[in-house]
N, C-alpha and C positions, 0 to 999 in steps of 0.2 A: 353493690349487693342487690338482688333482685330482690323485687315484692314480696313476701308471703305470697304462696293458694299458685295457681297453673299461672297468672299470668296475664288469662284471656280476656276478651272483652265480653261487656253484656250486652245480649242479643235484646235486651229490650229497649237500649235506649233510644233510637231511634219512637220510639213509641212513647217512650216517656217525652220527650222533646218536643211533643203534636206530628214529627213526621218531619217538621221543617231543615231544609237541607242546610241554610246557610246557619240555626242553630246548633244542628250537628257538626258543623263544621268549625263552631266556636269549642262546642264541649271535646272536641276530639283534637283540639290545638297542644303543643307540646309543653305551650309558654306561660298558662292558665291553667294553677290547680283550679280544679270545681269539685262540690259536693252538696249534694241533695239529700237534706233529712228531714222526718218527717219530725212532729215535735210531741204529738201522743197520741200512742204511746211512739216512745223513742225508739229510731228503727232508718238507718242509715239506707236511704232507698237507692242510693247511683252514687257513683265518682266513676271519673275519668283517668287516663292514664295518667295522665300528667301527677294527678291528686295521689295516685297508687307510688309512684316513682319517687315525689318526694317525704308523704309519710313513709314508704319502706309498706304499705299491706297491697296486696294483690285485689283487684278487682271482684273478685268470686269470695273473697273473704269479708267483705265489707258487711255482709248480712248478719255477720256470724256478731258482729261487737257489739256489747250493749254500751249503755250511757257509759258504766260505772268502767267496763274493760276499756273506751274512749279516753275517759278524763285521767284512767291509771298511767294513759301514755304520755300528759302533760304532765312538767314540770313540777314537782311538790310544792315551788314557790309561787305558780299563778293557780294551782290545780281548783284549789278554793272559790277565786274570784271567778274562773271561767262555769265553775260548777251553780254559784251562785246567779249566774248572765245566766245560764238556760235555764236554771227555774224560773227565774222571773218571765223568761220568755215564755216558759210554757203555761205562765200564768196571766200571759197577755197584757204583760208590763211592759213600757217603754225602757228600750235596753240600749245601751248605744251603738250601731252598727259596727263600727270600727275596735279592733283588736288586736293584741301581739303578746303572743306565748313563748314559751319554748318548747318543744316535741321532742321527747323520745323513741327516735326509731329503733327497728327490734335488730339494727346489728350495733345497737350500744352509742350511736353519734345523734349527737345533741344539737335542733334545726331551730333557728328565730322562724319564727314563723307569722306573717302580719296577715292578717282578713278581714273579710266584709261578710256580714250574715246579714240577708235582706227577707222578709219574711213574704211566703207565696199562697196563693190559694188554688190548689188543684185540684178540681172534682170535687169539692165540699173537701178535702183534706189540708191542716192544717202543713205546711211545709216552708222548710229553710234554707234558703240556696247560697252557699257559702262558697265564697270566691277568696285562693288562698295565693302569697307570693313568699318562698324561700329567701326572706332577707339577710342570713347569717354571714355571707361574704360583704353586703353591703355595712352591717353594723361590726363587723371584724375590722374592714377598712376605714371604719367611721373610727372607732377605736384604736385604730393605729395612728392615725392622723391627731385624737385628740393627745395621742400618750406621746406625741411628736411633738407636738407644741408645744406640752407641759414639760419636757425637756428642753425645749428651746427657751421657752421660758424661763425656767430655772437658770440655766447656762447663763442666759443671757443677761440676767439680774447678777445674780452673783458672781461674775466674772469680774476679775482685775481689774480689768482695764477699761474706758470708757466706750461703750457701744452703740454706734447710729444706723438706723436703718433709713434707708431712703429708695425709694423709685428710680427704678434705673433713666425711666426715659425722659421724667421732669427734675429731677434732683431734689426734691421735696422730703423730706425727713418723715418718717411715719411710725419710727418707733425711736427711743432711749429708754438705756439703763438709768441703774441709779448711778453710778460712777461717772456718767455722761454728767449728770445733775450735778454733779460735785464738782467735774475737773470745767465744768460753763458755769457754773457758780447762779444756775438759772434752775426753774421747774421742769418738769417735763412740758406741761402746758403751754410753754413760750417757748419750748424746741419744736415741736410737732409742727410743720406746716409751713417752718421755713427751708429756703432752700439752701443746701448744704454749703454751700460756697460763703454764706454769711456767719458761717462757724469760727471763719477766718478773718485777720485786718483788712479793713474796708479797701486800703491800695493796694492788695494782694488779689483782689476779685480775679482779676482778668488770667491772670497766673490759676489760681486755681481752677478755673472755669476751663483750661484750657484742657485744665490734668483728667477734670472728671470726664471733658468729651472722649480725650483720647482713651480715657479708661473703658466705658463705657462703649466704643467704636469698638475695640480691640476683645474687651472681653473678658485680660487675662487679669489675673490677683499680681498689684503693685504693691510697694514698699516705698515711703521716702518719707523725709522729714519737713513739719510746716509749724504753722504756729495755730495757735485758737486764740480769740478775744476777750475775756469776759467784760460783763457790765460797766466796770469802773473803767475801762479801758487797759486795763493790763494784760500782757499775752503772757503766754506758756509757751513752749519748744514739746511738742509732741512729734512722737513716730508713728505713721498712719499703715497701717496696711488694710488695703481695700480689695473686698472680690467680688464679682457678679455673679447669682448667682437666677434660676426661673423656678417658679413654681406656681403649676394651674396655670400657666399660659404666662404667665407675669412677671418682669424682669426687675432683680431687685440688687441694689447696692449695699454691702455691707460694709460698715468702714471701721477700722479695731483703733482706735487714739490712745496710746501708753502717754502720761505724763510723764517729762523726763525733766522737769523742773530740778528735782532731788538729785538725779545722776548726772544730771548738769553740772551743779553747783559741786557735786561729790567730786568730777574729773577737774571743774576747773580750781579745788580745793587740792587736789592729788597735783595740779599741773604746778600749783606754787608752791608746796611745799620743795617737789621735785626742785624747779628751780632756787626755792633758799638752799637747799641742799647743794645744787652745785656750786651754786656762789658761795656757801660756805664753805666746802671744799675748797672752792678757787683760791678762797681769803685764808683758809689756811695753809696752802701751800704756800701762795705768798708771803703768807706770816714767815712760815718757818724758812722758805728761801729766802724774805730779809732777814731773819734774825740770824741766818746765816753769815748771808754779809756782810750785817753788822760786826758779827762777834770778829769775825777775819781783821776787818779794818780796822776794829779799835783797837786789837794787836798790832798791826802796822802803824798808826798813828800813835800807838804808845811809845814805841821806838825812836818814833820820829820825833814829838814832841817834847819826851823827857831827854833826846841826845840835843837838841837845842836849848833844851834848858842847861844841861851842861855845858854846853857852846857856849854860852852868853857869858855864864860865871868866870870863861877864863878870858873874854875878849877886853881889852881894857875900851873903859870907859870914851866916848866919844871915837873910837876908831869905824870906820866904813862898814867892817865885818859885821858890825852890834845890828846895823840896819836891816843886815843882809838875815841874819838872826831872826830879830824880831817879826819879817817879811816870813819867813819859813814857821815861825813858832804862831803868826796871824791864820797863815793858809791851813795847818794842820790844825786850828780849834774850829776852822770854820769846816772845812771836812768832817771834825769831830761832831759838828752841828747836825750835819746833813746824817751821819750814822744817825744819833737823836732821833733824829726825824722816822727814819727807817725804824726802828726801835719802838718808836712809838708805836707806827703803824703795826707791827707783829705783836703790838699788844706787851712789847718786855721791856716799854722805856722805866724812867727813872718816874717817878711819882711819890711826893708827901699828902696826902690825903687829911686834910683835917677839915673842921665847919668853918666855909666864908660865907659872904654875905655877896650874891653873883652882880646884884644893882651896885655897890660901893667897887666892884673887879670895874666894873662901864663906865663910872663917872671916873674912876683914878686912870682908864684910858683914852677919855675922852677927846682931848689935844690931842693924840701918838696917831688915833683912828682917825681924825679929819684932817691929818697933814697927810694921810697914807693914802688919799685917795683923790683923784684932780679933781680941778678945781669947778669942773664941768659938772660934777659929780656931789650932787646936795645931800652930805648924811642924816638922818634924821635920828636922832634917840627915846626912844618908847621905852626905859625903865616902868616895872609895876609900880605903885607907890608902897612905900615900908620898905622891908625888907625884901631879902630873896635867897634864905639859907639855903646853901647847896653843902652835899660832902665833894670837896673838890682838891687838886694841887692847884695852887692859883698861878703859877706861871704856867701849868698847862692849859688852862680856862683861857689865860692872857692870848696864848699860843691860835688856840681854835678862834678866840675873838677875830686874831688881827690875818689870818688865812680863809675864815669867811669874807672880812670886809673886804681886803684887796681881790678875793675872788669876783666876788659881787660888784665893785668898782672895775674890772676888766670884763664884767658882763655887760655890761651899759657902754661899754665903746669909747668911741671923742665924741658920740654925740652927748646931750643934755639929759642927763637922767638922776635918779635918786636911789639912793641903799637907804634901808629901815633897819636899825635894829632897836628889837623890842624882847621883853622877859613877863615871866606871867606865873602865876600857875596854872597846872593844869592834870585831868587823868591821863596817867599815862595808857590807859589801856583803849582811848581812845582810836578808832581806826580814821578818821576822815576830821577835817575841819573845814574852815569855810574855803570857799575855790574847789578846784579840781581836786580828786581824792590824794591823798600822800601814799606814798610809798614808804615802807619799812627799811632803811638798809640798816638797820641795827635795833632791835626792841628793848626797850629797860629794861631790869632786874624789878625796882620798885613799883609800890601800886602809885604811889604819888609823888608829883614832878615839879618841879622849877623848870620850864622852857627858857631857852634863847634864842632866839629867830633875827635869822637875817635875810631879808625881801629886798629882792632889786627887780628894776624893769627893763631889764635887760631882754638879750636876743633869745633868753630860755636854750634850755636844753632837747633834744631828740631822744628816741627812745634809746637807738643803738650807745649814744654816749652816755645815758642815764644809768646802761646796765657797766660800765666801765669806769663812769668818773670819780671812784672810790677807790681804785685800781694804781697803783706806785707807778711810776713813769708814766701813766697817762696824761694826757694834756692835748685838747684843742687848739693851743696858742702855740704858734713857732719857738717861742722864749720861752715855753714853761716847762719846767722840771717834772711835772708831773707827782709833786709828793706834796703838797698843800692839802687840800684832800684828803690824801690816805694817812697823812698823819689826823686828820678829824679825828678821820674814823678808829685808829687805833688810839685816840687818848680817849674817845666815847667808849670802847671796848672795855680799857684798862679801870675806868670809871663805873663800869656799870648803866651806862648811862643807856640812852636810845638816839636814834638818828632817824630821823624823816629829810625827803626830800619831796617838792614838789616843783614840778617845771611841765612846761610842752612850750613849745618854738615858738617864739614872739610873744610868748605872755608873762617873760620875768619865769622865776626861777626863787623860792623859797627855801630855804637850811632850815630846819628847826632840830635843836638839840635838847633832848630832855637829861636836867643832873637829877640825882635823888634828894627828895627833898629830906631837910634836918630841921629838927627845933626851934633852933639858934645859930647863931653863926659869930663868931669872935672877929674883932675891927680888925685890918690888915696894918701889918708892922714889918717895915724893913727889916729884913735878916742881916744882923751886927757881924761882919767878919772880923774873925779874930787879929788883933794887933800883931804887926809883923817883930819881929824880934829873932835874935841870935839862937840857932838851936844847932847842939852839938851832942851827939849820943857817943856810946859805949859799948861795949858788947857786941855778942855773934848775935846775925841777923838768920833767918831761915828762910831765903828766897823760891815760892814753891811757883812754879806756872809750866803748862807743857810747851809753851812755846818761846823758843830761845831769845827771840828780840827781845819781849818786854821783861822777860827775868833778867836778861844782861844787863838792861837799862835800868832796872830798878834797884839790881846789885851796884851799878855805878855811883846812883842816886846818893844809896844807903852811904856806899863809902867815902863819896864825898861830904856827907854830914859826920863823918868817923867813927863809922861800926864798919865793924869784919862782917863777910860775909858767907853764904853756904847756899848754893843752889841744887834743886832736885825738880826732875822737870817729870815727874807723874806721882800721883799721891803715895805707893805703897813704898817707892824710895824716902819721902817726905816724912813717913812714918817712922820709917827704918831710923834716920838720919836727927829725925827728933830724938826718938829714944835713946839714937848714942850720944849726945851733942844736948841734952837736956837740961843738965846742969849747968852749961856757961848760956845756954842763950836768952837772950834779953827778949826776944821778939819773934814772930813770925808775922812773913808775908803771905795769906796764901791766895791763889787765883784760886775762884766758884767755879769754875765751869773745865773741866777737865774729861777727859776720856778716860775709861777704868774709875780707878777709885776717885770719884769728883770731892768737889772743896769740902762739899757738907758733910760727906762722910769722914772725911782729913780729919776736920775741923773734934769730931764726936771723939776719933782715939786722941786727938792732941790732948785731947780733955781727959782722960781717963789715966794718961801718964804722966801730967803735971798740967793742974787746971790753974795754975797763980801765972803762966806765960802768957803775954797779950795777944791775940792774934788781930790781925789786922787784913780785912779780907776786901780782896779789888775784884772788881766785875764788871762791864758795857752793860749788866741788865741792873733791872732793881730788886735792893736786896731783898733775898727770899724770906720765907718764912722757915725755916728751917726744924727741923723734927726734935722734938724732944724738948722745945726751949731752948734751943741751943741757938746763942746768940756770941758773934765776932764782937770784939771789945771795941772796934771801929770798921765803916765800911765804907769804900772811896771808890767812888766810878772812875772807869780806861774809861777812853783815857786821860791820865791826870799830872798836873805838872808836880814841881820841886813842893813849891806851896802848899798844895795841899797834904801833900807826903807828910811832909811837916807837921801840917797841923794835927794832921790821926794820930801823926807816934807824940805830938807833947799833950794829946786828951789821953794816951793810954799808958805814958812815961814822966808824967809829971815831974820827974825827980831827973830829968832826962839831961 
């Protein structure tokens, strides 16, 4: 917008000036407002173009303003102070030369305006010669810059994640966060001034040193992961991302450090569950594909075992056949053994669970465990003192005892070495004890334990075998079966119990077993088998199993003790055949484990059509708990010979 008034210049200045060329050449510069006031009376005597251009009035108008039309143009915020400066001036008061307004020019835009009023004396007149500079671009960009910082500022304090500033060409650190403070566990004051590289483990220097030249050479904004050191000497796993960036001439590093301490521990938290997940899968597929095999074999071995039992009964005494017998009715319990075993490990062996005392299970095996192991081979015993109630079976306990120690004696080799077994208490929620940390392969149920631990210094374990050697057929050893082991683990399962392992290669190899701990524990007593004696039954028998071998043999069984027999080989026939047959029958046999209508459900209508019939229920598992209370009047593990047959029908036919 042009000046107010034509515009023109005044023809007097030159004259007001003394005529001098090189001061006209100052007042007529484009770059220096000037103006010339007299001070009384008030009376605006010159301005230059320049002075016209940035207040917005024309030259030819200058005459026309008084004081008060002047000060109306300033700012209502200094209008006052400025009004107050030129009275004193005009009253020959010391006024401070230097000042800054704001002006309002007459097309409505608002000017900083900074000056110098120096006072003159011309021809006995009192005069002001005020030299003025348009600062408002300079104090806009002053104000940009301060509202710059104070976001940078802000940003930079309150942001996430830990933030260093440092000099791009020395590496010297010149600003942090608070977050920086927290994740170096130091002040700001003891960050400033070091160089960035010391952020990090002192044998890492060269490594990092290397990162920031290249950073720094290059230019671009990096990404990767290091560590930081604090005080105590502990590190962190941080993600850095760094960018160069200039400002005012000056090259600067910024570096972004996320602590990833927490996401750390969260993945390597997420990575074990993952893996107890699929081991636990694994272990139950295995469960249920042995408990498969099992169930099959102890059908076959039922067969087998109860038809040699019948064998024997007809072979007379002292004949060749009897051997050949006996040989065949050996091989099939020891087979029967190794189901067991299987059994165990899917967690569905046999088990009587009652309170022993686990130190009195160690001393009554004391002899069986130091003949079991060479002679190279020094066992030591570490019972706790007192007691050691566990809820336990105690031939299963026996079981894990004597498949630790001969493990542990084949861990030590033919060279000279020693197994420890010791018992304790202890938390079971314990994660680590002394030595290397343990590993989980089975957690208690309870909060507090009875341990058993067996330590040898043997060759130790490898990781790949660590993750396997709980695994059925597995085995390091040419000669081993691979279910030593995994029966542990399934009578630990079956127990409630927990399982640790701890091993690495050459350092021995540790078991430790936790049982729940009990009260009390009752002294251990020989289980009294029943007296052998003559037994001879009556009556129709109810032969129930889906699978034809062991029903025909157990139909044999029955008939050679002289009961009639009836077989049905699935439950809803069994049903059927009881309700017709109900009143002459003295008995049932039924198999648990059936396809369709299974034992337990059998068992609930046998009851509903005549509860006064014994039933007498066979299984390879352990007996269940079965719904409603409902309980078989006797229960006899497949597979099982003449003898015991026996024994369940004279507990449930006394009058037999």
């Amino acid at each position: 917008m042009a000046p107010e008034g034509d515009g023109g210049g005044d023809h007097a200045t030159a004259e007001r000036l003394g005529g001098d060329p090189l001061l006209q050449a100052i007042a007529e510069s484009p770059l220096q407002a000037l103006l010339l006031i007299e001070i009384e009376p008030f009376r605006i005597e010159w301005a230059n173009a320049a002075c016209a251009e940035m207040l917005g009035i024309a030259p030819t108008a200058w005459r026309t303003i008084s004081l008060a039309g002047m000060l109306a143009r300033v700012h209502e915020d200094e209008r006052g102070a400025l009004a107050d400066r030129f009275a004193r001036r005009q009253r020959s008061e010391d006024v401070p030369d230097r000042f800054r307004t704001r002006f309002l020019r007459p097309d409505g835009r608002v000017r900083w305006i900074e000056g110098v009023l120096r006072p003159l004396q011309l021809g006995g007149r009192r005069l002001v010669l005020g030299a003025f500079l348009d600062v408002t671009s300079h104090l806009e960009a002053v104000a940009g810059i301060e509202a710059s910082e104070a976001r940078y500022r802000v940003l930079f304090e309150e942001m996430n994640d830990a933030a260093f500033l440092a000099d791009a060409e020395t590496g010297i650190l010149i600003d942090a966060n608070k977050r920086a403070e927290e994740l170096m566990g130091r002040p700001r004051s003891e960050l400033l001034g070091l160089h960035q590289q010391h952020l990090h483990p002192p044998g890492e220097a060269e490594r990092y040193r290397e990162k920031f030249r290249d950073h720094v050479a290059h230019g671009h904004a990096r990404d990767f992961d290091g560590e930081i050191v604090r005080p105590d000497g502990s590190r962190r796993p941080v993600a850095i991302s760094a960018a160069i960036y200039e400002q005012r001439g000056r090259r600067y590093n910024l570096g972004i450090f996320r602590d990833l301490t927490e996401s750390r521990r969260q993945e390597a938290e997420r990575l074990r569950f993952h893996e107890r997940m699929l081991l636990a899968q694994k272990r139950e597929s295995l469960g249920l594909l042995a408990g498969g095999i099992a169930h099959d074999f102890n059908n076959l071995l039922q067969a087998m075992l109860g038809n040699a039992d019948l064998l024997r009964l007809d072979v007379p005494p002292g004949s060749p056949t009897l051997e050949l017998v006996d040989q065949i009715r050996a091989a099939a319990r020891e087979a029967a053994g190794l189901v067991r075993q299987l059994l165990n490990y899917a967690g569905r062996g046999v088990a009587t669970l009652r309170d022993v005392d686990l130190n009195e299970l160690v001393r009554d095996m004391a002899e069986l465990l130091r003949v079991s192991v060479p002679r190279t081979v020094t066992l030591e015993l570490a019972p706790s003192r007192g007691s050691a109630p566990v809820r336990a079976d105690p031939t299963q306990v026996r079981q894990v005892l004597m498949n630790l120690i001969v493990n542990a004696a084949e861990a030590v080799g033919e060279r000279r070495g020693r197994v420890r077994l010791a018992t304790g208490d202890c938390p079971a929620r314990a994660e680590t004890h002394e030595g290397s940390p343990a590993v989980w392969i089975e957690r208690p149920t309870a909060e507090t334990c009875v341990f058993l631990e067996v330590q040898d210094d043997g060759c130790g374990i490898d990781a790949d075998s660590r993750a396997r050697i709980f695994d059925p057929f597995f085995s390091t050893k040419a000669q081993g079966r691979g279910l030593g082991l995994a029966v542990v683990l399934g009578i630990v399962r079956a127990h409630g119990a927990g399982l640790e392992l701890r091993s690495e290669p050459g350092c021995g190899t540790t078991v430790r077993v936790h049982f729940p701990r009990t009260a009390d524990a009752a002294p251990l007593r020989p289980s009294q088998a029943a007296p052998p004696g003559e037994f001879r039954g009556s009556g129709l028998v109810l032969v129930v199993d889906d699978e034809e071998a062991p029903r025909l043999v157990a139909r044999a069984m029955l008939e050679r003790l002289g009961f009639a027999t009836q077989g049905a080989a699935d439950g809803e026939t069994a049903i059927e055949e009881f309700r017709r047959t109900s009143d002459r029958l003295a008995a049932v046999v039924l198999d648990l484990t059936m396809p369709g209508t299974a034992g337990d459900r059998v068992l609930a209508e046998l009851r509903l059509i005549r509860p006064d019939v014994p039933v007498v229920m066979v299984s390879g598992y352990e007996e269940p708990a079965l719904r409603d209370g409902l309980r078989p009047d006797a229960f006899v593990h497949k597979p099982f010979v003449l003898e015991e047959l026996v024994e369940a029908l004279r507990r449930v036919m006394p009058r037999g």
